[in-house]
PyMOL Python script that loads the backbone (N, CA, C, O; Angstrom):
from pymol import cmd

cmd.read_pdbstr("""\
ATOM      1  N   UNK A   1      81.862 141.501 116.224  1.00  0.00           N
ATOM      2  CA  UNK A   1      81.919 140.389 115.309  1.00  0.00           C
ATOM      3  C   UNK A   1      82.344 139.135 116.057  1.00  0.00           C
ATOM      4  O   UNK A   1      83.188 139.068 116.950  1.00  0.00           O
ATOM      5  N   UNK A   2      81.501 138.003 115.460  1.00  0.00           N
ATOM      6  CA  UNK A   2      82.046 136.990 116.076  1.00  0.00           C
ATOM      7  C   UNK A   2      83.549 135.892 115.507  1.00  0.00           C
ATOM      8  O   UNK A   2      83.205 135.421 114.423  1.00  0.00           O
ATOM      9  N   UNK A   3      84.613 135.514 115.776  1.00  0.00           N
ATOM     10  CA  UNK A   3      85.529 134.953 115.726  1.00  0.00           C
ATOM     11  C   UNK A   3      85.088 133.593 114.666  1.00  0.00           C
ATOM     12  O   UNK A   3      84.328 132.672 114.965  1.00  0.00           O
ATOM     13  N   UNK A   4      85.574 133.726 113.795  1.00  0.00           N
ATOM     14  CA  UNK A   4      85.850 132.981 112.785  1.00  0.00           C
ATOM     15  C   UNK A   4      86.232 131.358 112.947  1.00  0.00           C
ATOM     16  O   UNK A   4      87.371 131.067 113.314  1.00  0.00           O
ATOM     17  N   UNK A   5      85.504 130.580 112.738  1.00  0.00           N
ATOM     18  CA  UNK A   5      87.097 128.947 113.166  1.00  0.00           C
ATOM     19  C   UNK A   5      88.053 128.628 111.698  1.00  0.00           C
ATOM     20  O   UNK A   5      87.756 128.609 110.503  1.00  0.00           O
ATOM     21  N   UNK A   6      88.792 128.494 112.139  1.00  0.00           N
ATOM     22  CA  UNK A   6      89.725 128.139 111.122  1.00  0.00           C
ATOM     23  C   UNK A   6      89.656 126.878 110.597  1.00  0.00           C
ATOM     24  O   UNK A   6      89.539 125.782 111.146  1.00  0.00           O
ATOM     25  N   UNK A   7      89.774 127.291 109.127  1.00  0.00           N
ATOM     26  CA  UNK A   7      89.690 126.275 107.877  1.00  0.00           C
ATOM     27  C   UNK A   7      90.996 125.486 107.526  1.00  0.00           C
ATOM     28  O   UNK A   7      91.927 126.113 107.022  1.00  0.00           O
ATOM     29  N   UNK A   8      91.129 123.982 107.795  1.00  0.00           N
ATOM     30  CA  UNK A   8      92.324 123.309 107.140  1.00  0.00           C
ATOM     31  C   UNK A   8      91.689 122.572 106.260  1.00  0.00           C
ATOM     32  O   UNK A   8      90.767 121.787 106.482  1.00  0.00           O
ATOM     33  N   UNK A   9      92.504 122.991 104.624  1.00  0.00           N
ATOM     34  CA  UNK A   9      91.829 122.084 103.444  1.00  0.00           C
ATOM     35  C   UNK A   9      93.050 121.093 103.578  1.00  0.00           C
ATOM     36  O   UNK A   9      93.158 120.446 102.536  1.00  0.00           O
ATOM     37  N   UNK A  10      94.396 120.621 104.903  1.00  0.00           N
ATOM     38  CA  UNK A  10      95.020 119.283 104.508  1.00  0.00           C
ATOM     39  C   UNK A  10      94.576 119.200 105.627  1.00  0.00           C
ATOM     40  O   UNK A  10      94.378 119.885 106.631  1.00  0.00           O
ATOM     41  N   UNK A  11      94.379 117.534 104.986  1.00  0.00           N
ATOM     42  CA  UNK A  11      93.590 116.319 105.726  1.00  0.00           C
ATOM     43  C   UNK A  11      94.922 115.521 106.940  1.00  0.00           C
ATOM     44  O   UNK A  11      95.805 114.841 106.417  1.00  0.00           O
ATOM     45  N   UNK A  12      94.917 115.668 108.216  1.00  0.00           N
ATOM     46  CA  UNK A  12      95.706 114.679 108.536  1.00  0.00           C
ATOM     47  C   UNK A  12      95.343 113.215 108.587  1.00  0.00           C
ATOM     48  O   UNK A  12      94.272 112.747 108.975  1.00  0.00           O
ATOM     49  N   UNK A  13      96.302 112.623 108.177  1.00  0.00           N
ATOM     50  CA  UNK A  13      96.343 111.197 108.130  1.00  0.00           C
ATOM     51  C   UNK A  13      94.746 110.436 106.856  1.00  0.00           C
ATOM     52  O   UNK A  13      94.226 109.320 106.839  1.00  0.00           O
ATOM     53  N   UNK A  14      94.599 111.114 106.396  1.00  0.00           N
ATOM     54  CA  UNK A  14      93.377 110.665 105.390  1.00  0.00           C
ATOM     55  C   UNK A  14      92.488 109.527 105.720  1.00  0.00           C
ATOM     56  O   UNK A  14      92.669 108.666 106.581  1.00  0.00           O
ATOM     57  N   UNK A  15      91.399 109.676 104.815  1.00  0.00           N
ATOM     58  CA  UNK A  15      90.692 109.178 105.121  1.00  0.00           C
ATOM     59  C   UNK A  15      90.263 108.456 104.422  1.00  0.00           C
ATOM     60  O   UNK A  15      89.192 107.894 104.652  1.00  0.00           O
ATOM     61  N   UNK A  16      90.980 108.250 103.344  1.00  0.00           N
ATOM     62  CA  UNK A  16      91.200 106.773 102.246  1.00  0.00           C
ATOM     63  C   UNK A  16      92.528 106.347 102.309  1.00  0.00           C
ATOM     64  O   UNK A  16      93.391 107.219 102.410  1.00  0.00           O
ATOM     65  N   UNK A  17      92.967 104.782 102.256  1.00  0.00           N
ATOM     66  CA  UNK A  17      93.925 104.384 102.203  1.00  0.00           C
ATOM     67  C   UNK A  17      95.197 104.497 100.738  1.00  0.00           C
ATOM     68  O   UNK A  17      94.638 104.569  99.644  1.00  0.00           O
ATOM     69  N   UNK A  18      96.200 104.507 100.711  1.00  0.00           N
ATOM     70  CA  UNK A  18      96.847 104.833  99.643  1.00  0.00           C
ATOM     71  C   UNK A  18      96.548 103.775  98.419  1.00  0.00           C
ATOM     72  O   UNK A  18      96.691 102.562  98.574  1.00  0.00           O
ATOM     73  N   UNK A  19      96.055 104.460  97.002  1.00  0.00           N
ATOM     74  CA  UNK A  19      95.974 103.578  95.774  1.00  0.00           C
ATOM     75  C   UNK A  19      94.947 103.495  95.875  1.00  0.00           C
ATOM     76  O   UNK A  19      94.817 102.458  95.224  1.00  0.00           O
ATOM     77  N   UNK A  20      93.175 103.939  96.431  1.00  0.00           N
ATOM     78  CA  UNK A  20      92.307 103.540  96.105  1.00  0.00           C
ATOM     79  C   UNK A  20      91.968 104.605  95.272  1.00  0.00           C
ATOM     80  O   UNK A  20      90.741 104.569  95.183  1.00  0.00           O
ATOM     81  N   UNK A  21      92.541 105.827  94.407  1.00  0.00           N
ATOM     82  CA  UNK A  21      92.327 106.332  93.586  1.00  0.00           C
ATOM     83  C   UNK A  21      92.044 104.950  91.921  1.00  0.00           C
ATOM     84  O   UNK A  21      91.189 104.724  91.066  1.00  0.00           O
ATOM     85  N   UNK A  22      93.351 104.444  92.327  1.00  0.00           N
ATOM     86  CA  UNK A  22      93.799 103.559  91.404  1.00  0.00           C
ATOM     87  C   UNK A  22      92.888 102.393  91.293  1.00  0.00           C
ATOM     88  O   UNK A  22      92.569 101.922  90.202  1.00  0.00           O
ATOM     89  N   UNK A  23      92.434 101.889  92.536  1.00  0.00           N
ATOM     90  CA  UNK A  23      91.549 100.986  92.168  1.00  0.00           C
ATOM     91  C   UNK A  23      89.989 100.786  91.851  1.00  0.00           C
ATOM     92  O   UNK A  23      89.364  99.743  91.657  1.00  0.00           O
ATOM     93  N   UNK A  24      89.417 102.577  91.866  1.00  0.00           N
ATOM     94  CA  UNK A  24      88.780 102.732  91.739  1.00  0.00           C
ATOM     95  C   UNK A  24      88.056 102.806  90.017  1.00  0.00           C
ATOM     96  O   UNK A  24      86.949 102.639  89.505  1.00  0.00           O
ATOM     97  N   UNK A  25      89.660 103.214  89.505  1.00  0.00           N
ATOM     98  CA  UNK A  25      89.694 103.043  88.262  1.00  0.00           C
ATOM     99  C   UNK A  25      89.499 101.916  87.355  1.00  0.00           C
ATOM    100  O   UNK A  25      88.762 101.637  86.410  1.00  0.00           O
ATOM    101  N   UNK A  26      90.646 101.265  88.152  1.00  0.00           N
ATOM    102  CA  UNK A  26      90.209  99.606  87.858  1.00  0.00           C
ATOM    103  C   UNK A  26      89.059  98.712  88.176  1.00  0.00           C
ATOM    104  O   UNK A  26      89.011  97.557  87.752  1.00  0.00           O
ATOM    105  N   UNK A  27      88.035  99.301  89.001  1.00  0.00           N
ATOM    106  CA  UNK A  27      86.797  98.579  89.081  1.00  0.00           C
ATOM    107  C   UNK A  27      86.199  99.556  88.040  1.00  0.00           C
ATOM    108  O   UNK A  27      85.540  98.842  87.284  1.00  0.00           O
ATOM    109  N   UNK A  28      86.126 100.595  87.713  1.00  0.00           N
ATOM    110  CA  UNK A  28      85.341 101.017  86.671  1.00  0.00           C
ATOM    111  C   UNK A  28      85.704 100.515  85.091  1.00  0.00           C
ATOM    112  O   UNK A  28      84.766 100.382  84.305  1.00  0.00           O
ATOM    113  N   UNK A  29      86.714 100.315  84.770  1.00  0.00           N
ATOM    114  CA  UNK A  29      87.550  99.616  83.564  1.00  0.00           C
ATOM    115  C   UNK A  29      86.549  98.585  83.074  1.00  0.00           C
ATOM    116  O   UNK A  29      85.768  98.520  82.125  1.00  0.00           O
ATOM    117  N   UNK A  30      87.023  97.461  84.542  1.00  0.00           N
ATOM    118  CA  UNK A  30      86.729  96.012  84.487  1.00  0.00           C
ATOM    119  C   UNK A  30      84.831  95.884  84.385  1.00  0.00           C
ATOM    120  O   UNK A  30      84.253  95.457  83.386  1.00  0.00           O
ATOM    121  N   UNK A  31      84.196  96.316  85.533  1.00  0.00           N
ATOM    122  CA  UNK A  31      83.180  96.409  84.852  1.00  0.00           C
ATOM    123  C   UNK A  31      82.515  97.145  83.590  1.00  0.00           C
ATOM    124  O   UNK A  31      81.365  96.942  83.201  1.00  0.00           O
ATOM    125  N   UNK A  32      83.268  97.873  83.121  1.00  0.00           N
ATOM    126  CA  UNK A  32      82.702  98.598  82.054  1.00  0.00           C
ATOM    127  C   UNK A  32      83.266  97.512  80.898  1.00  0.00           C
ATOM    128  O   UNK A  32      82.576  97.436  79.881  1.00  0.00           O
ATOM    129  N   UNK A  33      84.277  96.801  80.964  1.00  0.00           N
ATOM    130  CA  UNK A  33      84.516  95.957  79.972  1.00  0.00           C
ATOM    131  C   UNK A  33      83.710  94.052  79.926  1.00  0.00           C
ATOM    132  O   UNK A  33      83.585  93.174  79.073  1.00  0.00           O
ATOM    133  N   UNK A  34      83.361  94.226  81.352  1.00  0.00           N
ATOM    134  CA  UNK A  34      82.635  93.026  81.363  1.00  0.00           C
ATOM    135  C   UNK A  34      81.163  93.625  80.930  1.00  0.00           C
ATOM    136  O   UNK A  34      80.516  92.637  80.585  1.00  0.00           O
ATOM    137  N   UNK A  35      80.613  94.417  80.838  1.00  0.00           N
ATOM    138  CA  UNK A  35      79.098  94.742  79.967  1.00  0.00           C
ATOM    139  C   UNK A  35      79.486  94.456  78.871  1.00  0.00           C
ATOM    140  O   UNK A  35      78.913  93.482  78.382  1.00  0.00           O
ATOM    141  N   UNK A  36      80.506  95.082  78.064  1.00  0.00           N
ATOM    142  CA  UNK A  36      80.585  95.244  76.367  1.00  0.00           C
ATOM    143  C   UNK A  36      81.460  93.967  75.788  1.00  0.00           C
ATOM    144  O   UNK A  36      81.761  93.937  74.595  1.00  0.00           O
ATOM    145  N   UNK A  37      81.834  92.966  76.652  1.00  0.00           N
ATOM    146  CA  UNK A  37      83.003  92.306  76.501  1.00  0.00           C
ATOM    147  C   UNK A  37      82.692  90.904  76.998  1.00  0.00           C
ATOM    148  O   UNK A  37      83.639  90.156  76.752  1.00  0.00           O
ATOM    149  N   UNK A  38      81.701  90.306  77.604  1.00  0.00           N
ATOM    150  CA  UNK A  38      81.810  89.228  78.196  1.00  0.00           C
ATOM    151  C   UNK A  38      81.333  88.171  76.901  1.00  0.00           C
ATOM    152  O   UNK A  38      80.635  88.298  75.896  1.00  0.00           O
ATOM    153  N   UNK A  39      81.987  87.257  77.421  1.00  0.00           N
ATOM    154  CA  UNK A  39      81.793  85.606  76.413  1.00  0.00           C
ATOM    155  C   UNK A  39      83.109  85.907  75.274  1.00  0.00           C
ATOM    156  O   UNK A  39      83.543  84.930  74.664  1.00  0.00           O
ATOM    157  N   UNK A  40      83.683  87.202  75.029  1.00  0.00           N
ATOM    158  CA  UNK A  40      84.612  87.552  73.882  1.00  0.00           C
ATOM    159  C   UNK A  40      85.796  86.525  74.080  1.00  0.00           C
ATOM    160  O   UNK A  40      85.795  86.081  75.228  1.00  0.00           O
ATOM    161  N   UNK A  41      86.792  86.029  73.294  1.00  0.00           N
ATOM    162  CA  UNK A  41      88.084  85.336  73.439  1.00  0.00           C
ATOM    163  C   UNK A  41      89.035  86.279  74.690  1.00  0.00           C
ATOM    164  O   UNK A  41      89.088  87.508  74.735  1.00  0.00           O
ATOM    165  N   UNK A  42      89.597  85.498  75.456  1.00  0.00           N
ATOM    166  CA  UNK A  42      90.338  85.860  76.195  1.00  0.00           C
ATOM    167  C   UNK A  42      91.071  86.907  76.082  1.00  0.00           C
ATOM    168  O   UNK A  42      91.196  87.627  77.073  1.00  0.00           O
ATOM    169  N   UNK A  43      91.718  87.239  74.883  1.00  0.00           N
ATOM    170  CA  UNK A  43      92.644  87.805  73.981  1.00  0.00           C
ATOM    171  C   UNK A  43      92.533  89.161  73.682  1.00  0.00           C
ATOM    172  O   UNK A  43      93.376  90.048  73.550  1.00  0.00           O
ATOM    173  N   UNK A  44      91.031  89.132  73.584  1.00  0.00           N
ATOM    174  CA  UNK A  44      90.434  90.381  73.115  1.00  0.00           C
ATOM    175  C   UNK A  44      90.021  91.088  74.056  1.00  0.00           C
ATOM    176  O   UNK A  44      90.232  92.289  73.885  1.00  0.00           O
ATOM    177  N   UNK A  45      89.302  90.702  75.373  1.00  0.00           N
ATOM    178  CA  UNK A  45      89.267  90.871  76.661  1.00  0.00           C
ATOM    179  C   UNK A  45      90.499  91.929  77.314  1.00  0.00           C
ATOM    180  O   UNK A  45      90.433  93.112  77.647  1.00  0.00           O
ATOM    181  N   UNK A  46      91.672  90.911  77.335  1.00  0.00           N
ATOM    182  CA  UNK A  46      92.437  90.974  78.103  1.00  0.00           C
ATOM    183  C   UNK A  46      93.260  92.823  77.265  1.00  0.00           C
ATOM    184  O   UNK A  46      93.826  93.678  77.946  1.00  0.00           O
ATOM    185  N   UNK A  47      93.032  92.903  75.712  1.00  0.00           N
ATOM    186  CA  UNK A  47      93.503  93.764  75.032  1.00  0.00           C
ATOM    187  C   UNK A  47      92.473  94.731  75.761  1.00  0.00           C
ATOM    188  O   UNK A  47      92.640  95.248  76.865  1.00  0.00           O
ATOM    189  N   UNK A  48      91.714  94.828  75.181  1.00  0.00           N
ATOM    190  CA  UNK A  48      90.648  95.874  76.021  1.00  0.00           C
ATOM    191  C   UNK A  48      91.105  96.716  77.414  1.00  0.00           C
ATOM    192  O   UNK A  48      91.584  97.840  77.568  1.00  0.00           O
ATOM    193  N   UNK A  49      90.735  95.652  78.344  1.00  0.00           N
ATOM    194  CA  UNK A  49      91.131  96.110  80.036  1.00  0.00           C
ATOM    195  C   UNK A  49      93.008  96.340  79.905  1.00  0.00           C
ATOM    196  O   UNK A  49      93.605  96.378  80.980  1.00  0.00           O
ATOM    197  N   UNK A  50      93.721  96.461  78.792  1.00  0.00           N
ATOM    198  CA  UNK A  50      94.996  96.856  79.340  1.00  0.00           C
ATOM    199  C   UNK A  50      94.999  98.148  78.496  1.00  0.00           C
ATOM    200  O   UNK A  50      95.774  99.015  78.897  1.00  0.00           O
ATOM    201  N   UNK A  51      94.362  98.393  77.539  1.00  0.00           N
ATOM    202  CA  UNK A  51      94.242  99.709  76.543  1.00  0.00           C
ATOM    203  C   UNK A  51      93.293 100.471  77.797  1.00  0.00           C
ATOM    204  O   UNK A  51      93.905 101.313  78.454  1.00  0.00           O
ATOM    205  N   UNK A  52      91.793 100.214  78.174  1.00  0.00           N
ATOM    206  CA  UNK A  52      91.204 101.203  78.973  1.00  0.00           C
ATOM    207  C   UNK A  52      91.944 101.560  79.920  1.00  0.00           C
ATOM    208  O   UNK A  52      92.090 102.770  80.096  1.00  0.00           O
ATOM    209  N   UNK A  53      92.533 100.734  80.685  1.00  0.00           N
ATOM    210  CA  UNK A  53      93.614 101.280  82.219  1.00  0.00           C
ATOM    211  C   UNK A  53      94.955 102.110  81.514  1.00  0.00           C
ATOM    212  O   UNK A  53      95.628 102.654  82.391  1.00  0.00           O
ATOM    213  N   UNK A  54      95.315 102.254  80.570  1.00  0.00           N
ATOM    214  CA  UNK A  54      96.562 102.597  80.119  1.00  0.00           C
ATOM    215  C   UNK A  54      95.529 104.244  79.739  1.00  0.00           C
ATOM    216  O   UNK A  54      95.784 105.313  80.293  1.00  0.00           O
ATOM    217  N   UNK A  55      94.740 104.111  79.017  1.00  0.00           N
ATOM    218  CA  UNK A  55      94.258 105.598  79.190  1.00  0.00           C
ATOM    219  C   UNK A  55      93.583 106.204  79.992  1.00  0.00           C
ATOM    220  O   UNK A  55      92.899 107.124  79.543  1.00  0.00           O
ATOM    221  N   UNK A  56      93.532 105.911  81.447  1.00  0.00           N
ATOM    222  CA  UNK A  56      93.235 106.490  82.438  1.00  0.00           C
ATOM    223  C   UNK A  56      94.266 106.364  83.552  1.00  0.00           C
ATOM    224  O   UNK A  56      94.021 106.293  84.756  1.00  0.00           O
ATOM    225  N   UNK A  57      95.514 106.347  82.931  1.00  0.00           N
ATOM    226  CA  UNK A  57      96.908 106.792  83.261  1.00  0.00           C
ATOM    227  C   UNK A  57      96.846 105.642  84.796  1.00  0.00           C
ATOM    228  O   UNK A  57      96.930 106.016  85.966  1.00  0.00           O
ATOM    229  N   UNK A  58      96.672 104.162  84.278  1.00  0.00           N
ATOM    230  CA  UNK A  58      96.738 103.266  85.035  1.00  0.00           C
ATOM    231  C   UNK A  58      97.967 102.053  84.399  1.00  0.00           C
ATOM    232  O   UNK A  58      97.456 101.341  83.534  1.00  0.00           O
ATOM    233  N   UNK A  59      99.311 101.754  84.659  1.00  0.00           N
ATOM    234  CA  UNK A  59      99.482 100.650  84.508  1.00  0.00           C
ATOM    235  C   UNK A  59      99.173  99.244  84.942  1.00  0.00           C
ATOM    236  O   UNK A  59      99.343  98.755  86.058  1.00  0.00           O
ATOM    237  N   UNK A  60      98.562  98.537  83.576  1.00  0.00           N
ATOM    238  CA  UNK A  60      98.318  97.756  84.272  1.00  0.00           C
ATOM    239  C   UNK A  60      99.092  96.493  84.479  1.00  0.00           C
ATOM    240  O   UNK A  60     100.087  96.309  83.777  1.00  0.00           O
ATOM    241  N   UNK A  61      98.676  95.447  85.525  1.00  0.00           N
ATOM    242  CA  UNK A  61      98.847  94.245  86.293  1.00  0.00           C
ATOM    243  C   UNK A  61      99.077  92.907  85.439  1.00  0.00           C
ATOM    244  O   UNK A  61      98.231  92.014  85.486  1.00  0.00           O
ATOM    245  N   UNK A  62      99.969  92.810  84.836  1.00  0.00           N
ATOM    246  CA  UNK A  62      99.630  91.851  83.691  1.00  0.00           C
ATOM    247  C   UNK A  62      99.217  90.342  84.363  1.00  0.00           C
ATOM    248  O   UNK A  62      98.889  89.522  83.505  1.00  0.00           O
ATOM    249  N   UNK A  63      99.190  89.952  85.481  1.00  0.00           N
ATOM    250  CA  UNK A  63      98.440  88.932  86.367  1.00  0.00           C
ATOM    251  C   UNK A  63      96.816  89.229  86.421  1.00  0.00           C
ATOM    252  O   UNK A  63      95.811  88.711  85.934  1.00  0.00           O
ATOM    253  N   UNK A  64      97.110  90.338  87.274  1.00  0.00           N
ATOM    254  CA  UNK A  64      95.776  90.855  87.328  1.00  0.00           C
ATOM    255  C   UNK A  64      94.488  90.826  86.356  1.00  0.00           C
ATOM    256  O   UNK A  64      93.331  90.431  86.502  1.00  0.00           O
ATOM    257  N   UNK A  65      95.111  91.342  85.438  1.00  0.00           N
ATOM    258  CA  UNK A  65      94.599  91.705  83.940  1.00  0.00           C
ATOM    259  C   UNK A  65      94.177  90.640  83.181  1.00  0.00           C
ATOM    260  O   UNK A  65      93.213  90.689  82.417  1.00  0.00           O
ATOM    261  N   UNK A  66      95.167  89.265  83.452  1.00  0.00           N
ATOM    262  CA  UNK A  66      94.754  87.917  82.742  1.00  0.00           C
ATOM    263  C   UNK A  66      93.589  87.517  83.606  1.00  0.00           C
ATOM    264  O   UNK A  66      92.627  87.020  83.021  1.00  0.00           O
ATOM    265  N   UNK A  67      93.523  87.684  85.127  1.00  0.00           N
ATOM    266  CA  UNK A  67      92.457  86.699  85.559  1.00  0.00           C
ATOM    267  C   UNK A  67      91.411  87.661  85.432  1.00  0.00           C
ATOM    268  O   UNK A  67      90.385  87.081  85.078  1.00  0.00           O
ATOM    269  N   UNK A  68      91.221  89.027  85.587  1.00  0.00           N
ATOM    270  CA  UNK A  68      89.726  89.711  85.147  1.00  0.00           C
ATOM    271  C   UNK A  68      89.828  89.034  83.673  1.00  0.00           C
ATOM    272  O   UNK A  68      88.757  88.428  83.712  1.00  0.00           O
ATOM    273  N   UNK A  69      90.342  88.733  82.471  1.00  0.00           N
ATOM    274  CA  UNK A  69      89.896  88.600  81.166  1.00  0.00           C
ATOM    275  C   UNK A  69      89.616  87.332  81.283  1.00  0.00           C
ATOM    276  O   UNK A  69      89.117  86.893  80.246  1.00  0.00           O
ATOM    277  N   UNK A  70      89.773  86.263  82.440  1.00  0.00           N
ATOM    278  CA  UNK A  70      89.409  85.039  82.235  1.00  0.00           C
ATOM    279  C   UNK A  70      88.264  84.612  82.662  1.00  0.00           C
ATOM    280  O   UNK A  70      87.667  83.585  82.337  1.00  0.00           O
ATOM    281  N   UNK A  71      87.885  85.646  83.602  1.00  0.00           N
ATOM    282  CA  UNK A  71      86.721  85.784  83.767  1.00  0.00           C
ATOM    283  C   UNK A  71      85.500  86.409  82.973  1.00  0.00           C
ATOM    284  O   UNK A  71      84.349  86.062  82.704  1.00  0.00           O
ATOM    285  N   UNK A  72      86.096  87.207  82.796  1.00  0.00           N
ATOM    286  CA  UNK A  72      85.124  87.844  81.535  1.00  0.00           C
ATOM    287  C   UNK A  72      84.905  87.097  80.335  1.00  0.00           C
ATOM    288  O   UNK A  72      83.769  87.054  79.864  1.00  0.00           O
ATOM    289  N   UNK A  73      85.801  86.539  79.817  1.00  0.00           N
ATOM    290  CA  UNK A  73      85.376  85.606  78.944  1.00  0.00           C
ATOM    291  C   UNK A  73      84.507  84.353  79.325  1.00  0.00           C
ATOM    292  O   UNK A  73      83.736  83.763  78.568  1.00  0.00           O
ATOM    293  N   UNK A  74      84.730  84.107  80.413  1.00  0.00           N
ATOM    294  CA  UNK A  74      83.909  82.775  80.409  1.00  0.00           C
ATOM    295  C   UNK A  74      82.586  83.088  80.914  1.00  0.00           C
ATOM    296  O   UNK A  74      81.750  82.200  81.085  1.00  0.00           O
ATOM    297  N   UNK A  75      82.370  84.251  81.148  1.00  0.00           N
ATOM    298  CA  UNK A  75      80.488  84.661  81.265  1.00  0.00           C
ATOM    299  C   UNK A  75      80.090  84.815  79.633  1.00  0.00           C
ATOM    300  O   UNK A  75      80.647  85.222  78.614  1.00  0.00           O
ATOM    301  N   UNK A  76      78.716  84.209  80.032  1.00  0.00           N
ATOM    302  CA  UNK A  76      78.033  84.403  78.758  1.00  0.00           C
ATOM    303  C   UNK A  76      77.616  85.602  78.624  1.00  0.00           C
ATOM    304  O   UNK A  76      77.328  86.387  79.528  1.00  0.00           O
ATOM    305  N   UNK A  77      77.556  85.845  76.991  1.00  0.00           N
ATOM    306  CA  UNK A  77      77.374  86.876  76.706  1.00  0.00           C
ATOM    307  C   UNK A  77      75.974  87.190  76.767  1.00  0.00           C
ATOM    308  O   UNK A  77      75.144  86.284  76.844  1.00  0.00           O
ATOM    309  N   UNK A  78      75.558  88.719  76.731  1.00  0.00           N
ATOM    310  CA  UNK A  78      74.145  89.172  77.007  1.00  0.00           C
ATOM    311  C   UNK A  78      73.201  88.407  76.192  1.00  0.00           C
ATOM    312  O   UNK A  78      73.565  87.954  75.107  1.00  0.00           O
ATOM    313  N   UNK A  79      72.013  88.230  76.634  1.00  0.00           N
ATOM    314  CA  UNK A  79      71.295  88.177  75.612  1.00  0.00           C
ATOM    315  C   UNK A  79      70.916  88.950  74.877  1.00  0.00           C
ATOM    316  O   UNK A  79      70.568  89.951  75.504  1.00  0.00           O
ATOM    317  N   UNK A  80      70.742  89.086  73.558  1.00  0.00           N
ATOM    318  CA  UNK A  80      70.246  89.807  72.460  1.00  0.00           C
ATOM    319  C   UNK A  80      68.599  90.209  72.408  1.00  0.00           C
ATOM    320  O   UNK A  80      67.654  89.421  72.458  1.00  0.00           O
ATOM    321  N   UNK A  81      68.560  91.521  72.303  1.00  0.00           N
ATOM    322  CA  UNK A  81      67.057  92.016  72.724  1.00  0.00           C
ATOM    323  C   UNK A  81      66.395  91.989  71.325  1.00  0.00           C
ATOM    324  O   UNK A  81      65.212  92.307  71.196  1.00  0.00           O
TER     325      UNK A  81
END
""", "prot")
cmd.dss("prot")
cmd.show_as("cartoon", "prot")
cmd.util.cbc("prot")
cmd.orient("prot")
């Protein structure tokens, strides 16, 4: 029989940097709230992207969070098909 190589399932030193779990989340949030959400009041925006990150066990950035909703609001909204 031939000799086996040995399997390590831990990673040394990784190969993603720390928190891009987290921000991966937060780019999925933010764009998923700028499709359903853009041109909306700031307000409503900004409620949105802190409810979606809060249930995908993200706190969020309350800086952060204002300038994605200020952005999102000030794109126009889709056009209507």
């Amino acid at each position: 029989m031939e000799p086996v190589a040995s399997v390590s399932l831990a990673s040394t030193g990784g190969s993603h940097p720390p928190g891009w779990q987290l921000q991966l989340r937060v780019d999925y949030v933010v764009n998923r709230v700028m499709r359903t959400h853009r041109g909306q009041p700031d307000e409503v925006v900004r409620g949105v992207i802190e409810q979606s990150l809060r249930s995908l066990g993200v706190v969020p950035n309350d800086r952060q969070v204002a300038q994605y909703a200020a952005v999102i609001a000030d794109m126009p909204p889709w056009p209507k098909r």
